[in-house]
C-alpha positions as CSV (number, residue, x, y, z in Angstrom):
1,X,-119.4,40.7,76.0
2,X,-116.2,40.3,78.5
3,X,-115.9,40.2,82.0
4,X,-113.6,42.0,84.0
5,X,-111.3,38.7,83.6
6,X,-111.8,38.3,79.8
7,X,-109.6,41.8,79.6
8,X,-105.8,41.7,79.6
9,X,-104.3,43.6,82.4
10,X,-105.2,46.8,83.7
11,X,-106.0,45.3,86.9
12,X,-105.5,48.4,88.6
13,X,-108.3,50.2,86.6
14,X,-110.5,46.6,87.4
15,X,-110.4,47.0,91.4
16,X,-110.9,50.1,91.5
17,X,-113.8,50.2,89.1
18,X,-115.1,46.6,91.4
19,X,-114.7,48.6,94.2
20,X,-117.1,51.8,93.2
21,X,-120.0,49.4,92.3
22,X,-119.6,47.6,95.4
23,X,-119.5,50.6,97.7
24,X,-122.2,52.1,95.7
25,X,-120.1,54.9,94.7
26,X,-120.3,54.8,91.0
27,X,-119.1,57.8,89.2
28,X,-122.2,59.2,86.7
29,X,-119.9,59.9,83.9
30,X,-116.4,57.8,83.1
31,X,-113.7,58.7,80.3
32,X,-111.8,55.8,79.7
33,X,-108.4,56.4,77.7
34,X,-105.2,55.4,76.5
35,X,-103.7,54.1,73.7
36,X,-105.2,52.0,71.4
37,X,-105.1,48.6,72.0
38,X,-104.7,49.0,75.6
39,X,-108.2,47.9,76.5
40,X,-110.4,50.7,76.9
41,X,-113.5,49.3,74.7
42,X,-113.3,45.6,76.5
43,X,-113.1,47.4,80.0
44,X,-116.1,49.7,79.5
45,X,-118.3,46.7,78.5
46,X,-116.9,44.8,81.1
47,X,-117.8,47.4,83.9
48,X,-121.3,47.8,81.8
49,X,-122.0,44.2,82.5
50,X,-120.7,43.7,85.9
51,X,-123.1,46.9,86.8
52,X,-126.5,45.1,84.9
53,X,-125.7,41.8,86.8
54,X,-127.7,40.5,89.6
55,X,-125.7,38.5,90.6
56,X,-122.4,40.1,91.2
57,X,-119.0,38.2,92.9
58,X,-116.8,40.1,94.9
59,X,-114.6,41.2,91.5
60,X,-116.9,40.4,88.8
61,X,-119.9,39.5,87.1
62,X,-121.6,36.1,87.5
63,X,-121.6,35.6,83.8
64,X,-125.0,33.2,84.6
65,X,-127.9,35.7,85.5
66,X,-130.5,36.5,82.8
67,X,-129.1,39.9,83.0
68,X,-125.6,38.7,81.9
69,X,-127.2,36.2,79.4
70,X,-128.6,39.8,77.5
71,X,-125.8,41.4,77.7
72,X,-123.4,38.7,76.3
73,X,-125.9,39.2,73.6
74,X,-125.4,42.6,73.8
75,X,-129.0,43.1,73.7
76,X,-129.9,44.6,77.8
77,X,-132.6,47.1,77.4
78,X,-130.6,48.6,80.0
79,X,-127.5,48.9,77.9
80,X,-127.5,51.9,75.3
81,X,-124.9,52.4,72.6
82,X,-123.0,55.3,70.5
83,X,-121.0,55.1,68.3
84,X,-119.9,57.3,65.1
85,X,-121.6,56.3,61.6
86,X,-121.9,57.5,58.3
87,X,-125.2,59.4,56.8
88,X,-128.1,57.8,54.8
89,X,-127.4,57.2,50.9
90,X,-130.5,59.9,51.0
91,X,-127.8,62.2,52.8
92,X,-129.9,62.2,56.0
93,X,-127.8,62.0,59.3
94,X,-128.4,58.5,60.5
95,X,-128.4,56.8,64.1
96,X,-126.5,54.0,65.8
97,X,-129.9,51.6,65.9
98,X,-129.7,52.1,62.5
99,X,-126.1,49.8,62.4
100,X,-126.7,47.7,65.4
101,X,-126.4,44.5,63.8
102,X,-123.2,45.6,62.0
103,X,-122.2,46.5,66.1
104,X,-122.9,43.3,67.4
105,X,-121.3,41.3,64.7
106,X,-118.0,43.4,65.4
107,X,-118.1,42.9,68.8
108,X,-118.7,38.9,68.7
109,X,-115.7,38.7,66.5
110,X,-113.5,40.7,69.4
111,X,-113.7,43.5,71.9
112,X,-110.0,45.1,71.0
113,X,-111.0,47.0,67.5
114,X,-110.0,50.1,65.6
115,X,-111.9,52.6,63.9
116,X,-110.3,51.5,60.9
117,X,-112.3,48.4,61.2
118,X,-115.7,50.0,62.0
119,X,-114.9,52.0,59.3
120,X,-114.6,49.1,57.1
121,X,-117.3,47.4,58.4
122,X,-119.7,50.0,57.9
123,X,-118.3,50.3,54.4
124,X,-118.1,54.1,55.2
125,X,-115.3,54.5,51.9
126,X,-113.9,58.1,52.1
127,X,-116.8,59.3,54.4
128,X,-115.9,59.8,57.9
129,X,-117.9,58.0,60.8
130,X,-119.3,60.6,63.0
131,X,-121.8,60.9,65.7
132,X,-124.8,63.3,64.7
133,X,-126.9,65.9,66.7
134,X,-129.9,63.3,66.0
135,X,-128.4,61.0,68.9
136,X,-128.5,63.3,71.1
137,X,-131.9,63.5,70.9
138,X,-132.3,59.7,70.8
139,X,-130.0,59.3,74.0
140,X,-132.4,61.6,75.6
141,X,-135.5,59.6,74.7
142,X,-133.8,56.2,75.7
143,X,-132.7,57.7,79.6
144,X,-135.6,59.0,80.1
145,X,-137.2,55.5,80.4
146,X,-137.2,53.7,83.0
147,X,-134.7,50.9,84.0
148,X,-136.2,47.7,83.1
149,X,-134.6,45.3,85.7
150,X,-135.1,48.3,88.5
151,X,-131.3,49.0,87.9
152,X,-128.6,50.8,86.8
153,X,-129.1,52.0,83.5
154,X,-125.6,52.3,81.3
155,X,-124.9,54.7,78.1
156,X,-121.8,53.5,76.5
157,X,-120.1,55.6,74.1
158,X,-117.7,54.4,71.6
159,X,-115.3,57.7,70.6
160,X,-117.0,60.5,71.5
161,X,-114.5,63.0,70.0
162,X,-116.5,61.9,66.9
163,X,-119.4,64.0,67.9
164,X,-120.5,66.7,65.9
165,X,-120.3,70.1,68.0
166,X,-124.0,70.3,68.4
167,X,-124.1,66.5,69.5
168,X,-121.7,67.5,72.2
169,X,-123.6,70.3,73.4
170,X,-126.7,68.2,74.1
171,X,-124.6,65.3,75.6
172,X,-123.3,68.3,77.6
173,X,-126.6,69.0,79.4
174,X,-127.5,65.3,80.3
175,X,-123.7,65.4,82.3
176,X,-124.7,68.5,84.3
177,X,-128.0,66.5,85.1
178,X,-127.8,62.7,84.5
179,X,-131.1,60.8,85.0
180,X,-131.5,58.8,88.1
181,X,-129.3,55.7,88.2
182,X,-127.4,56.3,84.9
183,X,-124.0,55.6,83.8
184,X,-122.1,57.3,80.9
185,X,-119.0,55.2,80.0
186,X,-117.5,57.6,77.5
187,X,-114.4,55.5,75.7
188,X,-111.8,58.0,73.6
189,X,-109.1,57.4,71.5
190,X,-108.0,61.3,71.7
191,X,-109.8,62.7,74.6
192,X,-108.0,66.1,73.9
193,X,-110.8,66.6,71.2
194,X,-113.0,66.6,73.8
195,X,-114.7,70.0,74.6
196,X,-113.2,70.3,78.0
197,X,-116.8,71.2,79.5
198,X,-117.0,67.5,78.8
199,X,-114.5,66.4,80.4
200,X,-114.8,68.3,83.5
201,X,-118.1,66.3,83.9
202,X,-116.1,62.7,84.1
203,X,-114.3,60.9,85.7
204,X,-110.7,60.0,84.0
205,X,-109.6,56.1,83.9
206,X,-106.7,56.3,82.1
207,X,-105.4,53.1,80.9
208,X,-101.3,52.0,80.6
209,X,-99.9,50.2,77.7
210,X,-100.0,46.9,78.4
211,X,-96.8,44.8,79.5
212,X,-94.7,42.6,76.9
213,X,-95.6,39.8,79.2
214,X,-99.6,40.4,79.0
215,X,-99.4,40.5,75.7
216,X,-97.5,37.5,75.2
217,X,-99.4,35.3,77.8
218,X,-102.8,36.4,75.7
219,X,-100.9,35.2,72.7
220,X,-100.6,32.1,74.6
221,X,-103.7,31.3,75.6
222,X,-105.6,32.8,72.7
223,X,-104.3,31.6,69.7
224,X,-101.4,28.7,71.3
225,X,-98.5,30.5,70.2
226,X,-95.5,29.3,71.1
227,X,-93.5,31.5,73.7
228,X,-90.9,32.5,71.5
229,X,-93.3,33.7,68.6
230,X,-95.5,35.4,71.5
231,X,-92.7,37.4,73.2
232,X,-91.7,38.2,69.8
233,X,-95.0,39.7,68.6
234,X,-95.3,41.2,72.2
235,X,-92.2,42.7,71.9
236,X,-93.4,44.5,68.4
237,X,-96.6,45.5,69.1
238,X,-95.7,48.4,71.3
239,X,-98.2,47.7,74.6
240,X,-101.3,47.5,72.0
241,X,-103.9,43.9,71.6
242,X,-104.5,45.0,68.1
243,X,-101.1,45.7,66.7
244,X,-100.1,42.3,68.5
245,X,-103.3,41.0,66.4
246,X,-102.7,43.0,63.5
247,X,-99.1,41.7,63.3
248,X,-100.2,38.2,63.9
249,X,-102.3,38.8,60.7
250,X,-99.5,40.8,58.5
251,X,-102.1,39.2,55.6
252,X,-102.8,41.3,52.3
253,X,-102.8,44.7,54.1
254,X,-99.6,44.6,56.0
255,X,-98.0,43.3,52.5
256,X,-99.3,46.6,50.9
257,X,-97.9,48.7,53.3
258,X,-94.6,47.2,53.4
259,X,-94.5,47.1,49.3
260,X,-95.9,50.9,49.2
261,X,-93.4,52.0,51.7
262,X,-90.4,50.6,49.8
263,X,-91.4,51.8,47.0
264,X,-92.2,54.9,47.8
265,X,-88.6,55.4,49.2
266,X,-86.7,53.7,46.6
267,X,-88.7,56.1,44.3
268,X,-87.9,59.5,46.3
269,X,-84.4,58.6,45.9
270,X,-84.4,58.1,42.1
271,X,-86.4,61.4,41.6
272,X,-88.5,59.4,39.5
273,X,-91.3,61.8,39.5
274,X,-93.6,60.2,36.9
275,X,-93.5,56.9,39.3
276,X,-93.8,58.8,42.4
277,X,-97.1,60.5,40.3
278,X,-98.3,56.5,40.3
279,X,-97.6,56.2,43.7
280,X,-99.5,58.8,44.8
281,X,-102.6,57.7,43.0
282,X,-102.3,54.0,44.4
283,X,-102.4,55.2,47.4
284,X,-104.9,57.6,47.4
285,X,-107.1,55.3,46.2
286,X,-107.1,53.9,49.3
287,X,-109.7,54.6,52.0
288,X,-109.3,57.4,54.6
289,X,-108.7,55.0,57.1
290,X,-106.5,53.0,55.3
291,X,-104.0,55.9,54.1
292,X,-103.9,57.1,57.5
293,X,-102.8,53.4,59.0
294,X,-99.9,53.6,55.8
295,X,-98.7,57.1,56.6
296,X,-98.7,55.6,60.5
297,X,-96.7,52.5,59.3
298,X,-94.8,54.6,57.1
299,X,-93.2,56.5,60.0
300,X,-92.6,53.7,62.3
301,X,-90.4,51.7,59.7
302,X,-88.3,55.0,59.2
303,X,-88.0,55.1,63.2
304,X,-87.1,51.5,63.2
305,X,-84.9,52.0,59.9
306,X,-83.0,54.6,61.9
307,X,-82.7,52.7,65.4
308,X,-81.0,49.7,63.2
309,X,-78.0,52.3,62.4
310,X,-76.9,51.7,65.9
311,X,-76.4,47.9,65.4
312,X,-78.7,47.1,68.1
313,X,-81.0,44.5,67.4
314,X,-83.4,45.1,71.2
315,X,-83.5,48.5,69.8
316,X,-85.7,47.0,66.8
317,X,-89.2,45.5,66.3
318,X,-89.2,44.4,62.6
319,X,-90.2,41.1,61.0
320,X,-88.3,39.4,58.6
321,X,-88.8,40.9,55.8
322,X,-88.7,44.6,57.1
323,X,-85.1,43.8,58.3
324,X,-83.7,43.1,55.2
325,X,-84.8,46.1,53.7
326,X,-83.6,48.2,56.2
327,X,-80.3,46.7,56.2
328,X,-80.1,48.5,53.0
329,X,-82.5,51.5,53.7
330,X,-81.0,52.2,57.4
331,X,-78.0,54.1,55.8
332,X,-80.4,56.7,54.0
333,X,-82.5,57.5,57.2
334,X,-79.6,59.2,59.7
335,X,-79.4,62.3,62.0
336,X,-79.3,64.6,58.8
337,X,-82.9,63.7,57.3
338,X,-84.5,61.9,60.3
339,X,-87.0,64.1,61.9
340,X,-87.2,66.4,58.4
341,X,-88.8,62.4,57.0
342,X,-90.9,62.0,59.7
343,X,-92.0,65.1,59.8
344,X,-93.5,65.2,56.3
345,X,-95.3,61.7,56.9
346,X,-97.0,63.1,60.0
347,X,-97.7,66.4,58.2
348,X,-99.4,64.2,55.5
349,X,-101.5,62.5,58.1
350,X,-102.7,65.5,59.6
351,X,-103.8,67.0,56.5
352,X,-105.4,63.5,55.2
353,X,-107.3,63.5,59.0
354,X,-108.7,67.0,58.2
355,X,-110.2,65.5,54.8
356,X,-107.5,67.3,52.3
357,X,-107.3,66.0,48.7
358,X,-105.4,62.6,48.9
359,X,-103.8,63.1,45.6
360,X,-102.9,66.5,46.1
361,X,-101.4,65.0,50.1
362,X,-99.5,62.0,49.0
363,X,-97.9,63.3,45.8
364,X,-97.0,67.3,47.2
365,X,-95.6,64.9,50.7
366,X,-93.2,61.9,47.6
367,X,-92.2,65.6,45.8
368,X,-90.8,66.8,49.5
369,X,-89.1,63.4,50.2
370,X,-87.1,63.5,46.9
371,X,-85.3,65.9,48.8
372,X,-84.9,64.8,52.1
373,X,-83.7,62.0,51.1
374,X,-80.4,63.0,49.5
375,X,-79.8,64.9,52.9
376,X,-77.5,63.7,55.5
């Protein structure tokens, strides 16, 4: 459970959240946003402890107290979580107690995560992690107690565009009339899926991509990279914790993006439409999650592949081995096919985020490339 100084940056957002809980002045309802990777999660639990502790220093928590001993545990009966899951193997809709321990053992290995990895961790496959009407009802039941330590008591909730409609109706009435002493910290990835009668009811703390040299010095301090391998990761990971992590990683997953990529656009330029067939199956055997991650890293090496047209290497954020193929591929991706290439991998993304047939996506999207790619 961070602190307000275990978070990188954003130390706008951290004095001015201080400064509400020292005045007294807490907002009842906060919508933390921004990009992914730029902190939202780790802030939200660090203003959820600094407002259980009893302890509290001019700018943050104690980290001592027997309040701040539970909630590094995450385990404050103060302290209420939800966060999107997948139904029952009966079919029932399930609640977040129900995959606590799964949410504590994600959050001891890190507070910057994706919902690709709760995803993964909750071994949710091609079902899509939601939050059902049934927590509405147990969000109710757990406010309506009373504080346990005689303070504030905190709702946090992880991606609340996940609700379902009727989930979001419920949560709806408890912002109009929040229970004595009680925090929502609402943390969104895409706040514009929000109903906006939501949003009307919070408070916006919208965070910044971080700075190269944030990135870099957590690099540094985290992991002991040297400063040229941290200013280089910083420098690729686009203001975001995770893709700084997930490129410090690359590992198996990375390698399978890279190797589907390339093939997929060494195939679209043969017109080998039995292989581009195979392709499409590979990679729809992939999770939701997953294929929507590819289809992201699919467009960013075409962005990069056309930026390294212009011969200018600050332009570019590619490792190694992405350079070398796109000293070959750069020629391909130019102002004649750009945006009409891009275009069909963010189509394809769309249509995989509204469930569509995977096979049907990726192989109707390798069919569309053959031609796009001949353009220019």
């Amino acid at each position: 459970m961070p602190l307000f100084r275990d978070v990188v940056g954003q130390d706008e957002a951290k004095r001015f959240l201080a400064g509400c809980v020292r005045s007294g002045k807490v907002p009842h309802a906060l919508l933390f946003s921004g990009a992914e990777g730029s902190g939202k999660l780790a802030l939200a639990l660090a203003l959820a402890n600094y407002l259980l502790c009893e302890n509290r220093r001019e700018d943050d928590s104690c980290g001592a107290c027997p309040s701040c001993r539970m909630t590094e545990r995450l385990a404050h009966p103060d302290l209420h979580f939800a966060f999107p899951v997948v139904k029952r193997k009966s079919g029932k809709d399930a609640v977040c107690d129900d995959f606590l321990p799964q949410w504590r053992a994600m959050l001891e290995r890190g507070t910057y995560v994706s919902f690709r990895q709760w995803a993964e961790q909750l071994d949710a496959g091609n079902q899509q992690p939601q939050i059902y009407v049934r927590e509405s009802d147990e969000i109710q039941r757990k406010l309506s107690l009373k504080s346990s330590r005689g303070g504030y008591k905190v709702m946090l909730v992880w991606l609340p565009e996940k609700m379902n409609a009727e989930c979001a109706d419920k949560l709806l009435k408890l912002l109009e009339e929040p229970p004595l002493q009680t925090v929502f910290l609402l943390v969104s990835e895409e706040p514009g899926l929000l109903p906006a009668t939501v949003v009307s009811r919070t408070q916006r703390i919208a965070l910044r991509p971080l700075d190269d040299a944030e990135v870099s010095g957590f690099l540094r301090r985290r992991f002991g990279l040297s400063e040229e391998d941290s200013r280089r990761l910083a420098r690729q990971s686009e203001g975001s914790i995770l893709k700084a992590l997930d490129r410090m990683r690359l590992g198996d997953e990375r390698r399978l993006q890279f190797e589907l990529f390339t093939g997929l656009m060494r195939t679209a330029y043969r017109r080998d439409v039995r292989a581009l067939k195979a392709w499409s199956d590979r990679a729809a055997c992939l999770g939701r999650e997953r294929q929507k991650e590819l289809l992201e890293y699919c467009q960013r090496m075409v962005r990069e592949s056309f930026a390294a047209n212009f011969r200018r290497p600050e332009m570019v954020c590619m490792d190694e081995d992405e350079e070398r193929f796109a000293s070959r591929f750069s020629p391909f991706i130019n102002e004649g096919n750009v945006f009409q290439v891009s275009g069909l991998l963010e189509e394809a993304q769309g249509h995989i985020e509204r469930n569509a047939n995977p096979r049907m996506v990726f192989f109707d999207m390798a069919l569309r490339l053959t031609v796009e790619m001949k353009q220019g």
